[in-house]
N, C-alpha and C positions, 0 to 999 in steps of 0.2 A: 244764250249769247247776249240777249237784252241785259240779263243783271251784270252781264259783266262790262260791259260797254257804262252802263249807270255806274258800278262802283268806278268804274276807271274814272269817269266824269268827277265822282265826289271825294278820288284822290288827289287830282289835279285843284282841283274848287278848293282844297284844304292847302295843298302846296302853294298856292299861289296869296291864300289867304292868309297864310300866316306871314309868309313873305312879308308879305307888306302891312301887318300890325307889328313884326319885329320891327323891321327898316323903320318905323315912326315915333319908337319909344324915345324918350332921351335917355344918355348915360345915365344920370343920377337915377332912373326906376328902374333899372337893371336887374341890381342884386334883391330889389325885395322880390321882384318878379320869379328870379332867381329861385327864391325861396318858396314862393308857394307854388310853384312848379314841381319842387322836388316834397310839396305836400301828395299833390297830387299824384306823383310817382309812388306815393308811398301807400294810395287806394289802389291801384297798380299790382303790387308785391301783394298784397291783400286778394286781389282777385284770380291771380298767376295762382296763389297758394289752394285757391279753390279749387284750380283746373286740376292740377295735380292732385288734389284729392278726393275728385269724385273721377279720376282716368283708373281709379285700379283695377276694375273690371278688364283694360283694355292698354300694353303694354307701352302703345304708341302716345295713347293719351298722356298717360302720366308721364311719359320721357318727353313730350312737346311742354306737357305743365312744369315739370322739372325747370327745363331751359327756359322759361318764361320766368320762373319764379329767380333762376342766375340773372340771367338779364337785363329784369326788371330792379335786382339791388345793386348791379353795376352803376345802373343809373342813376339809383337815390343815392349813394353813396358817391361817387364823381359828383355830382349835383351838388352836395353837401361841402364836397374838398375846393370846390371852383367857388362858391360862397362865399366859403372861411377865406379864401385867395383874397377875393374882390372886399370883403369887409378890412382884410388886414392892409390892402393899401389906402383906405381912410384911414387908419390911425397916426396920431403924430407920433414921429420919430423921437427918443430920446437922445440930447447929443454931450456924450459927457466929455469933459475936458477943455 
């Protein structure tokens, strides 16, 4: 009960933290933020791939590593599209005619 009660505390301590390093960014550090965000999603997919491969012993394992490892490239890949999004509205407009 104690360790649950502790991780609950340092789910809250993390939700609340990041809260409020997001809320203080400016727009302009956004997108590179952005980016190395979806580096680190990308050690993520790398460790998801692990799980799933040392779960074959055990059915559950690897179907929990499986869906870690979908999840985990929904992520970097969304990460990726939402990027390319926010780079593409810095560039200037071509206006012909």
């Amino acid at each position: 009960m104690e360790v649950l009660v502790f991780l609950l505390f340092i789910l809250v301590l993390a939700i609340f933290l990041g809260f409020e390093i997001i809320s203080k960014v400016p727009s302009l550090l956004h997108t590179p933020l952005m980016s190395g965000s979806n580096a680190i999603s990308g050690i993520t997919v790398v460790g998801a791939m692990i799980a799933a491969g040392l779960g074959q012993g055990n059915d559950l394992a690897a179907m929990l590593g499986g869906a870690a490892v979908g999840f985990a490239m929904i992520n970097v890949v969304g990460g990726y599209f939402v990027t390319d999004r926010m780079l593409n509205m810095f560039k200037k407009k071509d206006k012909k005619g």
